[in-house]
C-alpha positions as CSV (number, residue, x, y, z in Angstrom):
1,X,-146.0,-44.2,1.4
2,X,-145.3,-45.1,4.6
3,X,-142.2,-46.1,4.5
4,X,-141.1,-43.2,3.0
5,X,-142.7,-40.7,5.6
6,X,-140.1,-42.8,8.0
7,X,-137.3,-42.2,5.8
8,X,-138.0,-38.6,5.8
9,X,-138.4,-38.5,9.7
10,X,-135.9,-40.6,10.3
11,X,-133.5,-38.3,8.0
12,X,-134.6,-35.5,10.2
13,X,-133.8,-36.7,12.9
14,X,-130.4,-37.7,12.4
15,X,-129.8,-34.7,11.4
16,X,-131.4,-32.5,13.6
17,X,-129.1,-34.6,15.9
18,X,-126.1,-34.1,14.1
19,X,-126.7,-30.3,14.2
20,X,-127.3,-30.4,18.0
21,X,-123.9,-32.6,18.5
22,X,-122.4,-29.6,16.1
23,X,-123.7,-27.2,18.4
24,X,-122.4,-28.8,21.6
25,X,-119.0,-29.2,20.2
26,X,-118.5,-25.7,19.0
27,X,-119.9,-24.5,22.3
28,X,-117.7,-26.9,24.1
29,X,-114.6,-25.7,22.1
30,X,-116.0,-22.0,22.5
31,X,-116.2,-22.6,26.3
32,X,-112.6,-24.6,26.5
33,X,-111.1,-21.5,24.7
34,X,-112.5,-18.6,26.7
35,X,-111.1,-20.8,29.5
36,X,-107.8,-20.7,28.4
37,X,-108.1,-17.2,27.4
38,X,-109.6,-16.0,31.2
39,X,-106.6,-18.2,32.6
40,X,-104.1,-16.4,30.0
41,X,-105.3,-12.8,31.2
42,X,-105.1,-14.4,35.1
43,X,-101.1,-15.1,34.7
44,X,-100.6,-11.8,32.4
45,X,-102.0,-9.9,35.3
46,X,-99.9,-11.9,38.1
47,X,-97.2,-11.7,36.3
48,X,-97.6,-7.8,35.8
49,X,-98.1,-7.5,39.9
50,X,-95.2,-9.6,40.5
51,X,-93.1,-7.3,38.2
52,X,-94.2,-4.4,39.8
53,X,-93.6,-5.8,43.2
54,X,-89.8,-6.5,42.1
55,X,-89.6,-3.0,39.9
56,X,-89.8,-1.3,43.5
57,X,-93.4,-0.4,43.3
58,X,-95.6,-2.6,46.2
59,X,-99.0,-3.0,45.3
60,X,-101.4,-0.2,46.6
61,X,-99.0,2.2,45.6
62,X,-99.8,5.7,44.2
63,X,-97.4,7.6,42.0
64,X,-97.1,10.4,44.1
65,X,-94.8,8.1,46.5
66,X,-92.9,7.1,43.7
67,X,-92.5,10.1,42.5
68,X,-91.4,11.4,46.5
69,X,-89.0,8.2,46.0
70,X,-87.7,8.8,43.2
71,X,-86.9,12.9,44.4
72,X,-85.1,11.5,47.6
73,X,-82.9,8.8,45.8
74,X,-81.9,11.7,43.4
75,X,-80.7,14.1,46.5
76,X,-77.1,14.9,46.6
77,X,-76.0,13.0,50.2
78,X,-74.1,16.2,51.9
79,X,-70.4,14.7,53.3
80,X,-70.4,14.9,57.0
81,X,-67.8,17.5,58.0
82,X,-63.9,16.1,59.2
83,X,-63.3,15.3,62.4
84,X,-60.8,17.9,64.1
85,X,-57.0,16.4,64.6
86,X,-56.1,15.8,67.7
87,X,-52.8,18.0,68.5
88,X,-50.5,16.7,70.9
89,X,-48.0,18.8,72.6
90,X,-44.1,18.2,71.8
91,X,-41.4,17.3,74.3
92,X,-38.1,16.7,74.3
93,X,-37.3,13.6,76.2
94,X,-33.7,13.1,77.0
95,X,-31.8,10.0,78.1
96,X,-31.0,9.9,81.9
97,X,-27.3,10.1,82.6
98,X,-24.9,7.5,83.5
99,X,-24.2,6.3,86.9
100,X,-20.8,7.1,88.1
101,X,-18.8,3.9,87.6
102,X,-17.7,2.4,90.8
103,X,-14.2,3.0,92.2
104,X,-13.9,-0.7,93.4
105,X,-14.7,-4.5,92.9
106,X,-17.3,-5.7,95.3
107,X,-16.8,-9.7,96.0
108,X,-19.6,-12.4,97.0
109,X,-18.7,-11.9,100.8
110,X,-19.9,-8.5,100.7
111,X,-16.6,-6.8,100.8
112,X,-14.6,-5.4,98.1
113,X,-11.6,-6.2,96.3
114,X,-8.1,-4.8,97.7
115,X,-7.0,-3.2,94.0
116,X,-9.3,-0.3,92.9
117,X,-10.6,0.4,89.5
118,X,-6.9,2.5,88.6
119,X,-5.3,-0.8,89.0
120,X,-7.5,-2.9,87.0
121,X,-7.7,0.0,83.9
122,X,-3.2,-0.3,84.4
123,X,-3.7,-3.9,84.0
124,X,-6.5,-4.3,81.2
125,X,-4.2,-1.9,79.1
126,X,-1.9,-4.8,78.4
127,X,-5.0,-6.9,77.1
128,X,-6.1,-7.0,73.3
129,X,-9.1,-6.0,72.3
130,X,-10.3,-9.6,72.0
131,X,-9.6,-10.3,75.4
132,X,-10.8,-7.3,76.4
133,X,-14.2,-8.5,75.2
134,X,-13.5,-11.8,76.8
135,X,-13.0,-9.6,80.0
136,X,-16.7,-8.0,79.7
137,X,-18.0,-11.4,80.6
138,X,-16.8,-12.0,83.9
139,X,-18.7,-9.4,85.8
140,X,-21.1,-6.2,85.4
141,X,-18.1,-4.5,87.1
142,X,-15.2,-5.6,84.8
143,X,-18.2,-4.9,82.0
144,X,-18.4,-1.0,82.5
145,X,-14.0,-1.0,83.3
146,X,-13.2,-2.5,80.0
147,X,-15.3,-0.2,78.2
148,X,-13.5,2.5,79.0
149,X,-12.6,5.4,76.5
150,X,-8.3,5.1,77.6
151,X,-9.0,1.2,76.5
152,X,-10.5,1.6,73.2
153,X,-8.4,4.8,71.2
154,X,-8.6,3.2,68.1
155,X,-11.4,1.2,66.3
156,X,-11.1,-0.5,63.1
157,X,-14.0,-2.4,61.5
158,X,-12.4,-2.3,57.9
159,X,-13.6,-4.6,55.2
160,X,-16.9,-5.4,57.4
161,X,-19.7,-6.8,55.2
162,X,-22.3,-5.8,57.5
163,X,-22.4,-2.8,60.1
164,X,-24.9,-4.1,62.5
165,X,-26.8,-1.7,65.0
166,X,-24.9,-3.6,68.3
167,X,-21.6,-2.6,66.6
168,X,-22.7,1.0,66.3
169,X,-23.8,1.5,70.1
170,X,-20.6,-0.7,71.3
171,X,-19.0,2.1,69.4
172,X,-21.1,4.9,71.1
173,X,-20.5,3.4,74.5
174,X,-16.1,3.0,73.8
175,X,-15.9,6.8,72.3
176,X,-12.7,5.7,70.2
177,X,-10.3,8.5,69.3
178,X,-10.1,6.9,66.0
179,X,-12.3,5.1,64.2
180,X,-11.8,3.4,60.4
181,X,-14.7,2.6,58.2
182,X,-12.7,1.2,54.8
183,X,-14.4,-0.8,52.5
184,X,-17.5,-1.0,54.4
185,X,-21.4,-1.2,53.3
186,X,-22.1,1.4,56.0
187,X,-25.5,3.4,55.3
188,X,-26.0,7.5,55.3
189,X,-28.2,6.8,58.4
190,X,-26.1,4.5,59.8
191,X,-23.0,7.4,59.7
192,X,-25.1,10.3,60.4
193,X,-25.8,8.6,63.8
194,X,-22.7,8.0,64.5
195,X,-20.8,10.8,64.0
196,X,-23.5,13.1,66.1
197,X,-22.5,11.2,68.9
198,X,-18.6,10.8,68.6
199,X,-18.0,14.5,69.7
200,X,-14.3,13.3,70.5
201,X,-13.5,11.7,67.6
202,X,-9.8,13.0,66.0
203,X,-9.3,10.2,63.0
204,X,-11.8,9.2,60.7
205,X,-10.7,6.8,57.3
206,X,-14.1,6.2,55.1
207,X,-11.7,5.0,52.2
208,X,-13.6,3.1,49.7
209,X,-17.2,4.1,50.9
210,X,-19.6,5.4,48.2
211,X,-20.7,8.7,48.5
212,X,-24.3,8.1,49.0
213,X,-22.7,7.2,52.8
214,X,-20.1,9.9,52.8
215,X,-22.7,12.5,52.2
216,X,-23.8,12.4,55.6
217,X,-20.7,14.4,56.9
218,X,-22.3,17.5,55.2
219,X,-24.8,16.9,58.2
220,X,-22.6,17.8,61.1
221,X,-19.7,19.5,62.8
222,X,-16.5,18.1,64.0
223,X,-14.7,20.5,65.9
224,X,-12.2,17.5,67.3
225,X,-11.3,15.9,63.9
226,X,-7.5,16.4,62.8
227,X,-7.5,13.4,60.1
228,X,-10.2,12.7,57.4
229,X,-9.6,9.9,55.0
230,X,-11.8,9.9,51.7
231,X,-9.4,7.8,49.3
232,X,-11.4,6.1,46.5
233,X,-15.0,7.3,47.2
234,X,-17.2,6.1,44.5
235,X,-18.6,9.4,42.1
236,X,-17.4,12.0,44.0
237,X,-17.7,15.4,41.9
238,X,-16.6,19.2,42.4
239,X,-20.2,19.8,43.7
240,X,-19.9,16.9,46.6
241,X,-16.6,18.1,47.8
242,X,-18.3,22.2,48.1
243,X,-21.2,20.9,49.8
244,X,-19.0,19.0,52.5
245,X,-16.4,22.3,52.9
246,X,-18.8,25.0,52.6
247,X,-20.0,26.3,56.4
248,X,-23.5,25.2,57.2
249,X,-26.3,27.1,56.5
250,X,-28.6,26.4,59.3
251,X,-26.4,28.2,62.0
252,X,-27.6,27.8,65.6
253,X,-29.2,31.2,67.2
254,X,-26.4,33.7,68.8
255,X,-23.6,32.4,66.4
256,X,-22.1,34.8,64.9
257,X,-19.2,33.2,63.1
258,X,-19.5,30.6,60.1
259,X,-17.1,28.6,60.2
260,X,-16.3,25.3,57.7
261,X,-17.2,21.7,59.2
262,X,-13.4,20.5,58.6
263,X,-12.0,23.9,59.8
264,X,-9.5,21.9,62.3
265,X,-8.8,19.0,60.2
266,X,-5.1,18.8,59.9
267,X,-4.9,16.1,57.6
268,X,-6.8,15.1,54.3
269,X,-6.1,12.6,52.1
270,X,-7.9,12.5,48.6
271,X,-6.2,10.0,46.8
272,X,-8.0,8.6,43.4
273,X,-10.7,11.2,43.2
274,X,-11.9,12.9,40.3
275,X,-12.0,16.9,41.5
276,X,-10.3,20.0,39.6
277,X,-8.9,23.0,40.6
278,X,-11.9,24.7,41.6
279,X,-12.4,22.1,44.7
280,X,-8.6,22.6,45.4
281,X,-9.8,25.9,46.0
282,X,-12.0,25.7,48.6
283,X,-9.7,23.4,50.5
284,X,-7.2,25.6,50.8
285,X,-9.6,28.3,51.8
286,X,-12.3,26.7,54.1
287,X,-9.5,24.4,55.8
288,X,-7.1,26.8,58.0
289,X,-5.6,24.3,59.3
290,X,-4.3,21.5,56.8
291,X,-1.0,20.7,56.9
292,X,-1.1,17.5,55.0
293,X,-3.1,16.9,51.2
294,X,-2.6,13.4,49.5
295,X,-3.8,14.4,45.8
296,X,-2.1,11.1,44.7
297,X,-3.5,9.3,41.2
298,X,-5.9,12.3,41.1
């Protein structure tokens, strides 16, 4: 009897002790969990801060401001107004004229040479033009004598395959009488330049040219020119030819009296261009005096 009242106790007690190491887990596992669940919530709600922080929002931040931001990021920005142009006042600036050449040679010894500048133009007349160039060297004296206009009457750079700008002001500073062009890459630029400055000139030959270079003679007046030679232009047609004969349009103030650019030209020569009647025409009428017309393989 005995014995079994310590059964029964002992039974008891093993299992009231098993029901108290149940208890202790499952609170243990309760208390592990709401842990985990408190730390859960702890990054949810740093995580939601830090989000906020980025989103533009700071902490402590009422919607009223964000709504104010929002309103002044959605404002129109108004362009500031152009700054005025500065205008600058226009003047024409002119070159200053030449120094009269002088009449004699000055030496080393202070005095000058016994022949005056007559003399040495009678004797550099005899010279070619390559040793006329070779004469330039010597002195700045001898440089400005042998550039003379008397010297240098005719000027051929034919078959050229380059017009460079030190050829064009060496031909400026000669003023030729005559100057040929043939067969030369010579630009519309290049040619308008020129001829504005060669008042004097009485012969120019442009045979072989294109007229993208020839066109440029539509852009001035030659009141000196007597021979113009415009054999085998490239694509010359009827409506070229009237825009180079026709009288300007832009007339200077006070002139009363249109006149034709080649209304002096003597000579013309035309050979191997394409033109009709109608252009023979307005030869005959806007070139008084022509005396000679080469129509040849036209």
């Amino acid at each position: 009897m005995c014995q079994m009242l310590e059964r029964v106790k002992n039974s008891s007690s093993s299992s009231s002790s098993s029901d108290s190491d149940s208890d202790t887990d499952s609170r243990g596992s309760e208390g592990s969990s709401n842990h985990h669940r408190a730390a859960s919530r702890g990054g949810e709600r740093a995580k939601q801060q830090a989000g906020g922080r980025k989103g533009g929002r700071p902490a402590g931040q009422t919607g009223l401001h964000m709504v104010a931001r929002t309103q002044f990021l959605q404002w129109p920005l108004v362009p500031s107004p152009p700054k005025p142009l500065l205008q600058l006042e226009r003047h024409v600036v002119r070159p200053p004229p030449d120094s009269p050449e002088p009449d004699s040679l000055p030496l080393d010894s202070g005095s000058d040479h016994v022949m005056q500048r007559d003399v040495w133009l009678a004797v550099f007349q005899h010279l070619s033009y390559r040793e006329l160039c070779v004469c330039m060297r010597v002195c700045r004296t001898w440089s400005r004598w042998c550039c003379d206009k008397r010297l240098w009457t005719r000027i051929d750079l034919s078959r050229r395959k380059s017009i460079t700008p030190s050829m064009l002001s060496g031909i400026i500073r000669r003023q030729p009488a005559s100057l040929d062009l043939s067969w030369t890459n010579i630009s519309k630029k290049q040619l308008m330049w020129l001829i504005n400055r060669l008042q004097g000139l009485r012969e120019l030959v442009l045979t072989g040219c294109s007229w993208c270079s020839v066109s440029a003679l539509s852009t001035a007046s030659f009141p000196s020119l007597r021979l113009l030679d415009l054999r085998w232009i490239e694509d010359v047609k009827d409506s070229h030819l009237r825009e180079l004969l026709l009288p300007p349009t832009d007339s200077k103030p006070g002139q009363t009296e249109s006149r034709g650019r080649l209304q002096n030209v003597s000579e013309l020569r035309l050979s191997g261009l394409d033109i009709t009647d109608s252009s023979l025409r307005l030869v005959v009428r806007h070139t008084p005096q022509l005396a000679k017309l080469d129509l040849s393989h036209c």
